[in-house]
Biopython code that builds the backbone (N, CA, C, O; Angstrom):
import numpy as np
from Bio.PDB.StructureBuilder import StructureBuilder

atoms = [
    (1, "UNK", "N", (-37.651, 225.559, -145.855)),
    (1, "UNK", "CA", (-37.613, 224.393, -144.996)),
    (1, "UNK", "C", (-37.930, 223.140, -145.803)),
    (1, "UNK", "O", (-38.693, 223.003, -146.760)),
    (2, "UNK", "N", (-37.060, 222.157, -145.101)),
    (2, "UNK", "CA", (-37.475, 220.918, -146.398)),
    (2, "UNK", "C", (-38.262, 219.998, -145.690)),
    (2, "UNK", "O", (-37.922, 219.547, -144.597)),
    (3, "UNK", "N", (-39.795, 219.563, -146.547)),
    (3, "UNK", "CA", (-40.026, 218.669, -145.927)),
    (3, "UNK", "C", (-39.628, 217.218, -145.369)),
    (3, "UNK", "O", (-39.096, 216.422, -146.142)),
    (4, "UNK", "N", (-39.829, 216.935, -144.296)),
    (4, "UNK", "CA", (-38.805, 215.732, -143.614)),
    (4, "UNK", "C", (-39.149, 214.683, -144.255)),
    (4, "UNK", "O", (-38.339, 213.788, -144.496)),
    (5, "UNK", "N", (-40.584, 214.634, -144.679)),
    (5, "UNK", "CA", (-41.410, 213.326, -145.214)),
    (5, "UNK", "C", (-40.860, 213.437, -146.552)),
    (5, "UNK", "O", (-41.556, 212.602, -147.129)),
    (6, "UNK", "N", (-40.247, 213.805, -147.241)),
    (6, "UNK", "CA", (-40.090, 213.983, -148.387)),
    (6, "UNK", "C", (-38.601, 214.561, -148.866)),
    (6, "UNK", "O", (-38.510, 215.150, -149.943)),
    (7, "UNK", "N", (-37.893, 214.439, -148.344)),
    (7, "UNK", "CA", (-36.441, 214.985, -148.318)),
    (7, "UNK", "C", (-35.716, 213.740, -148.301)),
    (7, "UNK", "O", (-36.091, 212.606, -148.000)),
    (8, "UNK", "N", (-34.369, 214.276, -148.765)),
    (8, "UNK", "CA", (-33.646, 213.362, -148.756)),
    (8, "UNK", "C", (-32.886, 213.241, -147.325)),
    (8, "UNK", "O", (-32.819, 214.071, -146.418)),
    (9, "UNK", "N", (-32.162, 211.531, -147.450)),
    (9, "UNK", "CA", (-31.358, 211.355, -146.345)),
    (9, "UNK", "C", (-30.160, 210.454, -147.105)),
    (9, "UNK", "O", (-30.029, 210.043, -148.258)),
    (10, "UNK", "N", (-29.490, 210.370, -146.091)),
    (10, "UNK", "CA", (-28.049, 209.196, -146.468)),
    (10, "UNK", "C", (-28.257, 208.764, -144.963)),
    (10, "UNK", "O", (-28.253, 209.300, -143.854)),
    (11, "UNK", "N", (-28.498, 207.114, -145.687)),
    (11, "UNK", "CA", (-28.538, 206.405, -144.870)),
    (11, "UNK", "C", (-26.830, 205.409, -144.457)),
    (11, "UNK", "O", (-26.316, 204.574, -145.202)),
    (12, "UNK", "N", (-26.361, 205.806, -143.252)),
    (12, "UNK", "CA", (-25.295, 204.983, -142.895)),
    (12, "UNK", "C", (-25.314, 203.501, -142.597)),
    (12, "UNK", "O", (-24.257, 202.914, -142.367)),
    (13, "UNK", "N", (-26.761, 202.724, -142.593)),
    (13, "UNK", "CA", (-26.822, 201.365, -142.206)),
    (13, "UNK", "C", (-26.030, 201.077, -144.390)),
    (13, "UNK", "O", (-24.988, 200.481, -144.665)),
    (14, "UNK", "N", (-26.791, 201.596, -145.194)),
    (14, "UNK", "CA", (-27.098, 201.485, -146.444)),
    (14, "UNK", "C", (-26.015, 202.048, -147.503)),
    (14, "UNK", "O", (-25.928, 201.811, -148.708)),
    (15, "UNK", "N", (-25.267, 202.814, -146.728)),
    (15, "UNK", "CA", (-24.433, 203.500, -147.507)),
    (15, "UNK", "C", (-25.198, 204.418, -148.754)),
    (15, "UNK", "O", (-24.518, 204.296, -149.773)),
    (16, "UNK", "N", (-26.139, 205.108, -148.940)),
    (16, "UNK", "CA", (-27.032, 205.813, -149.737)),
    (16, "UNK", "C", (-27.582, 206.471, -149.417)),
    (16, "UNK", "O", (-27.742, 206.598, -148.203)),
    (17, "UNK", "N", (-28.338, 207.464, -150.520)),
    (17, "UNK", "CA", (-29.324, 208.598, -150.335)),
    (17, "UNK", "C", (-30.424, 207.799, -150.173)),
    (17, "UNK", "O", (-30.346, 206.586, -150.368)),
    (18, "UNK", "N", (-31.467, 208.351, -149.829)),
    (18, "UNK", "CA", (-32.770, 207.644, -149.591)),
    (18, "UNK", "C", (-33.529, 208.507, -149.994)),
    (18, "UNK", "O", (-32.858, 209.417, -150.480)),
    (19, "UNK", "N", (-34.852, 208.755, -150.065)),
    (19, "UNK", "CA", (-35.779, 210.054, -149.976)),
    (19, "UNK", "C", (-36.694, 209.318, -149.020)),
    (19, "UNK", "O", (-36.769, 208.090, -148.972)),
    (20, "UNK", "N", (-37.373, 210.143, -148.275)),
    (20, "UNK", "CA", (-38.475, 209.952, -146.909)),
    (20, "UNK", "C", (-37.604, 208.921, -145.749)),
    (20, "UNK", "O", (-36.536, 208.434, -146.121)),
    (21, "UNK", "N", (-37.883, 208.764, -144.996)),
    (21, "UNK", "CA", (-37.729, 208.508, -143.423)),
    (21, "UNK", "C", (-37.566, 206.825, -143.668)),
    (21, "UNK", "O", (-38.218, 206.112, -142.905)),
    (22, "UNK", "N", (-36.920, 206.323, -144.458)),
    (22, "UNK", "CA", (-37.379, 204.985, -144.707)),
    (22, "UNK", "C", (-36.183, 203.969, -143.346)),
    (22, "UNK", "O", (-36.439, 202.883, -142.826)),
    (23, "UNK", "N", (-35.070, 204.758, -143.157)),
    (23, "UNK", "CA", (-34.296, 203.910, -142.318)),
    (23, "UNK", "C", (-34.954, 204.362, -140.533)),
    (23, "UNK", "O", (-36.053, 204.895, -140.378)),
    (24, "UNK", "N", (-34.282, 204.109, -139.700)),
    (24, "UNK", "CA", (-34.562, 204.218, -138.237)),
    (24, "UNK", "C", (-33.619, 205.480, -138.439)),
    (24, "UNK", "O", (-32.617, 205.545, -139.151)),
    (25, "UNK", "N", (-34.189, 206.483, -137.629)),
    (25, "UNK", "CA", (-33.083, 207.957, -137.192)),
    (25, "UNK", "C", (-31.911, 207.696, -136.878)),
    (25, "UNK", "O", (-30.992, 208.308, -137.424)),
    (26, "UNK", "N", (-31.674, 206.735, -135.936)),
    (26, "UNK", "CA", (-30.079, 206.492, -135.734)),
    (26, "UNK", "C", (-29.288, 206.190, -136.860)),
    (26, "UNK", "O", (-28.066, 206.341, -136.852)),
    (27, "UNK", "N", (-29.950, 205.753, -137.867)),
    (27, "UNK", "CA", (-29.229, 205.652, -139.140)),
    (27, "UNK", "C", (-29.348, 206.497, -140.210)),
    (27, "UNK", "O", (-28.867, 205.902, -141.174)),
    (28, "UNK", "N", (-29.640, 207.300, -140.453)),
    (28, "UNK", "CA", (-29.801, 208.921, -141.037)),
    (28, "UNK", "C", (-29.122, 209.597, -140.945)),
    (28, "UNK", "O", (-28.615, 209.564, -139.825)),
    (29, "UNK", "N", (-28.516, 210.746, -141.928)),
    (29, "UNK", "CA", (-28.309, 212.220, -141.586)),
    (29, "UNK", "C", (-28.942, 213.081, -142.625)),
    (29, "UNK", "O", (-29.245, 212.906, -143.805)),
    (30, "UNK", "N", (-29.022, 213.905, -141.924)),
    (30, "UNK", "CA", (-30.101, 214.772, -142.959)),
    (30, "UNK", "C", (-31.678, 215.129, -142.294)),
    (30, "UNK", "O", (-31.961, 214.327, -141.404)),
    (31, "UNK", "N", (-32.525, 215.949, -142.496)),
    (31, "UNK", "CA", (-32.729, 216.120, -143.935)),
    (31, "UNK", "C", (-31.637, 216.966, -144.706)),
    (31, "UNK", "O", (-30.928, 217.896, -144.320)),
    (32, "UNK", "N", (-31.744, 216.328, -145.928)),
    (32, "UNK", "CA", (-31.282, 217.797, -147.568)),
    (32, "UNK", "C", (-32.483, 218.096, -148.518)),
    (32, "UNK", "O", (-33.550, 217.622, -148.909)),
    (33, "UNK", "N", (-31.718, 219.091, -148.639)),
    (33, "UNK", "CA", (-33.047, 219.319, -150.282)),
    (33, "UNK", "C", (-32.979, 218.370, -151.172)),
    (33, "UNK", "O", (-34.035, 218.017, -151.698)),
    (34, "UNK", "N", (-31.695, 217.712, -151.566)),
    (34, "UNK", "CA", (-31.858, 216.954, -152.733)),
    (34, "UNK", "C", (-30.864, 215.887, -152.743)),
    (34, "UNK", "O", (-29.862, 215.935, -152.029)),
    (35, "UNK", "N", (-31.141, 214.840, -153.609)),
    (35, "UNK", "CA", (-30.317, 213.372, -153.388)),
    (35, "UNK", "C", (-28.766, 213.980, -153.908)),
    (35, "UNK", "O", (-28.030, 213.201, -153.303)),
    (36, "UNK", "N", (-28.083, 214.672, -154.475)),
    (36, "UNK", "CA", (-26.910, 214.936, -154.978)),
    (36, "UNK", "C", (-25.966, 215.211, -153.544)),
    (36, "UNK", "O", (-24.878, 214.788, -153.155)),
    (37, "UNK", "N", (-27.299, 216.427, -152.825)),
    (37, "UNK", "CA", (-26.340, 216.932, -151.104)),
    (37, "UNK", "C", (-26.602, 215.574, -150.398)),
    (37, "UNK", "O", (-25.703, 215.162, -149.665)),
    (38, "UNK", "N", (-27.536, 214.960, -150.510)),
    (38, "UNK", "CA", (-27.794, 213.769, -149.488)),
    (38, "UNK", "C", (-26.526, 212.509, -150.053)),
    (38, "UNK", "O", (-26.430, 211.581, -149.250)),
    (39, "UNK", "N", (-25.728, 212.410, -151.113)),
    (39, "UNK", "CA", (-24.888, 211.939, -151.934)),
    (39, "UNK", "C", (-23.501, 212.055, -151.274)),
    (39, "UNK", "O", (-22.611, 211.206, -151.323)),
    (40, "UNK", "N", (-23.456, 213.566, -150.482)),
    (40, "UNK", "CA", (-22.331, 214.107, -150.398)),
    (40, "UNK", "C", (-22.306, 214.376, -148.497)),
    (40, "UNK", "O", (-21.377, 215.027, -148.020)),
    (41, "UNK", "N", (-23.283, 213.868, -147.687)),
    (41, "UNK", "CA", (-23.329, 214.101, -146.320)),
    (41, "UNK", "C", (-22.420, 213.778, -145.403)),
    (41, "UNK", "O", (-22.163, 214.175, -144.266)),
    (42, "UNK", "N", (-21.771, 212.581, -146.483)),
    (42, "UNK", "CA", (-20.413, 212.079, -145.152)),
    (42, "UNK", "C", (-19.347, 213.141, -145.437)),
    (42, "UNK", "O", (-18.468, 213.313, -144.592)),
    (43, "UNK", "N", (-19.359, 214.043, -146.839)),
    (43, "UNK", "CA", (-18.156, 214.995, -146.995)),
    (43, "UNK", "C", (-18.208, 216.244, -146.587)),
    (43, "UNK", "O", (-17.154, 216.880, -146.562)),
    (44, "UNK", "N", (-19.437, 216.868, -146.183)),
    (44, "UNK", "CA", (-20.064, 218.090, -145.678)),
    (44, "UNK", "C", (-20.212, 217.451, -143.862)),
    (44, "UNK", "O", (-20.536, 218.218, -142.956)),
    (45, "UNK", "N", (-19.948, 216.165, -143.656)),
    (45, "UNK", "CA", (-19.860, 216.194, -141.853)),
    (45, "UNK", "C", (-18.244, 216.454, -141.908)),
    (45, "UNK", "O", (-17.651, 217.239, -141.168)),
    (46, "UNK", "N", (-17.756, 215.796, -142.737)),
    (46, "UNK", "CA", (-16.188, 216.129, -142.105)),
    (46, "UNK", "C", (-15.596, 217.431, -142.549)),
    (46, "UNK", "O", (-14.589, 217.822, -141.960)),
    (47, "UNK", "N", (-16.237, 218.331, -143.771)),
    (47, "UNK", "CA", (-15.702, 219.309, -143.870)),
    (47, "UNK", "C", (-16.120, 219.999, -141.988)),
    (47, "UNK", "O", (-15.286, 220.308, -141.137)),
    (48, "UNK", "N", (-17.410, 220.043, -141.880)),
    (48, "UNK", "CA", (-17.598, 220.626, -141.079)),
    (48, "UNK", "C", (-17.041, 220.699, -139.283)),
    (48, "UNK", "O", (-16.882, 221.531, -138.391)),
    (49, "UNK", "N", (-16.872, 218.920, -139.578)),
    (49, "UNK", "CA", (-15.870, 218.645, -138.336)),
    (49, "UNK", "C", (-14.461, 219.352, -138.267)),
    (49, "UNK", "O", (-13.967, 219.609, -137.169)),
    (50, "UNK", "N", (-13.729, 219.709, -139.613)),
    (50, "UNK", "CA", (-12.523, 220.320, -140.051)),
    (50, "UNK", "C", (-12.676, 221.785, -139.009)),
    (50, "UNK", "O", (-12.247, 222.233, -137.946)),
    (51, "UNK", "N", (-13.605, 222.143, -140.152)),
    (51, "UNK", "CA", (-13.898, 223.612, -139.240)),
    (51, "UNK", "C", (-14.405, 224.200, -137.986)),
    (51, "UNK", "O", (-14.552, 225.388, -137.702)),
    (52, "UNK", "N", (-14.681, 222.975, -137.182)),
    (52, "UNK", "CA", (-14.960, 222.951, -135.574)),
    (52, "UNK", "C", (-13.965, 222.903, -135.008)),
    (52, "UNK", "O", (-13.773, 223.780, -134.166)),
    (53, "UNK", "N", (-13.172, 222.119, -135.175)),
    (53, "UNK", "CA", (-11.917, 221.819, -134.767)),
    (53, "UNK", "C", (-10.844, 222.448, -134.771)),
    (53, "UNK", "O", (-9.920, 222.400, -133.960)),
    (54, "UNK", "N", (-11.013, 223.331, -136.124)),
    (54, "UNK", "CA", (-9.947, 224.593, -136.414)),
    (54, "UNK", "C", (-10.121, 225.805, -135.537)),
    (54, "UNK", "O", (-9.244, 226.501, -135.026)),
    (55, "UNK", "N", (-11.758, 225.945, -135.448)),
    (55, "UNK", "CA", (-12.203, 226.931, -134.399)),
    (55, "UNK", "C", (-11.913, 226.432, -132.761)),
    (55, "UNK", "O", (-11.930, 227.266, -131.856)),
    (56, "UNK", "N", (-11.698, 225.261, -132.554)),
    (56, "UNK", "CA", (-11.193, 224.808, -131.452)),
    (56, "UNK", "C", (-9.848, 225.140, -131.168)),
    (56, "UNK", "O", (-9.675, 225.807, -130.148)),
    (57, "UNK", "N", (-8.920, 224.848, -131.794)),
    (57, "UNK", "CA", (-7.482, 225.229, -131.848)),
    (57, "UNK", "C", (-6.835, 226.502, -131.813)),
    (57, "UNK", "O", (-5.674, 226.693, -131.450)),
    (58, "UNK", "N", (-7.919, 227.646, -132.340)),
    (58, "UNK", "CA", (-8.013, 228.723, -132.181)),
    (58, "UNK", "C", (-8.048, 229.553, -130.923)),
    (58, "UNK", "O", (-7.420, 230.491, -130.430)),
    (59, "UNK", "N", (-9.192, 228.683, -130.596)),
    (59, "UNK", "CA", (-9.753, 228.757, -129.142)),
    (59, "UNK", "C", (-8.584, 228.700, -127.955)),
    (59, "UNK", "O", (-8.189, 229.514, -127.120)),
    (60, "UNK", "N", (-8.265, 227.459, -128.267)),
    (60, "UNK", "CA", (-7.161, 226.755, -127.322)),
    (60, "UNK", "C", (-5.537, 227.962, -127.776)),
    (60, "UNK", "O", (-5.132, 228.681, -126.863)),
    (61, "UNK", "N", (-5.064, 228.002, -128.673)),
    (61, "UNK", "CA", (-4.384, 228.805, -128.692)),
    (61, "UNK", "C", (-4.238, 230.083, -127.917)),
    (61, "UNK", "O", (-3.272, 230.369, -127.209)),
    (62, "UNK", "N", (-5.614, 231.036, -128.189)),
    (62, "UNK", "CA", (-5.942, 231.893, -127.136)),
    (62, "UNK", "C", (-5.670, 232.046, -126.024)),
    (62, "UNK", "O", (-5.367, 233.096, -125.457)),
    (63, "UNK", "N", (-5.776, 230.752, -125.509)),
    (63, "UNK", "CA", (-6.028, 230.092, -123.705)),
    (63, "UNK", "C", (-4.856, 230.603, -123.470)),
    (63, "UNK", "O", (-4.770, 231.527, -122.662)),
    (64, "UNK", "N", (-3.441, 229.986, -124.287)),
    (64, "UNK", "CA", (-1.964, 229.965, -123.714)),
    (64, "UNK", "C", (-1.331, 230.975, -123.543)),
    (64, "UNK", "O", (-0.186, 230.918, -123.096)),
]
sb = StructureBuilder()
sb.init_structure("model")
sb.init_model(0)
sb.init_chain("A")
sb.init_seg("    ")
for serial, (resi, resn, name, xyz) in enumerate(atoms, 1):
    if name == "N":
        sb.init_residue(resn, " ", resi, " ")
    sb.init_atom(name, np.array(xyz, "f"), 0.0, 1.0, " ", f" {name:<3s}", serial, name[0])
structure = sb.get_structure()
């Protein structure tokens, strides 16, 4: 588990990694273990949006 106080974030007001809680939550994602994944958070939301969506279509396919 990573500590929150001490972990990294990417801040979306800032466009950057941060380490500790320094922006407001609405502007955060994360925690990560480390500034390289906190570097890479906007590419690990959309991979992951990819693969929700694929599992959605799946889904929906099923339906028909």
């Amino acid at each position: 588990m990573v500590d929150a106080e001490h972990a990294w974030y990417f801040c979306l007001k800032h466009h950057a990694a941060e380490q500790g809680k320094t922006c407001r939550g609405a502007d955060r994602m994360g925690p990560y273990p480390d500034k390289a994944t906190a570097e890479r958070a906007l590419e690990i939301a959309r991979q992951r949006t990819e693969q929700a969506d694929e599992k959605d279509r799946a889904w929906a396919d099923d339906e028909d």
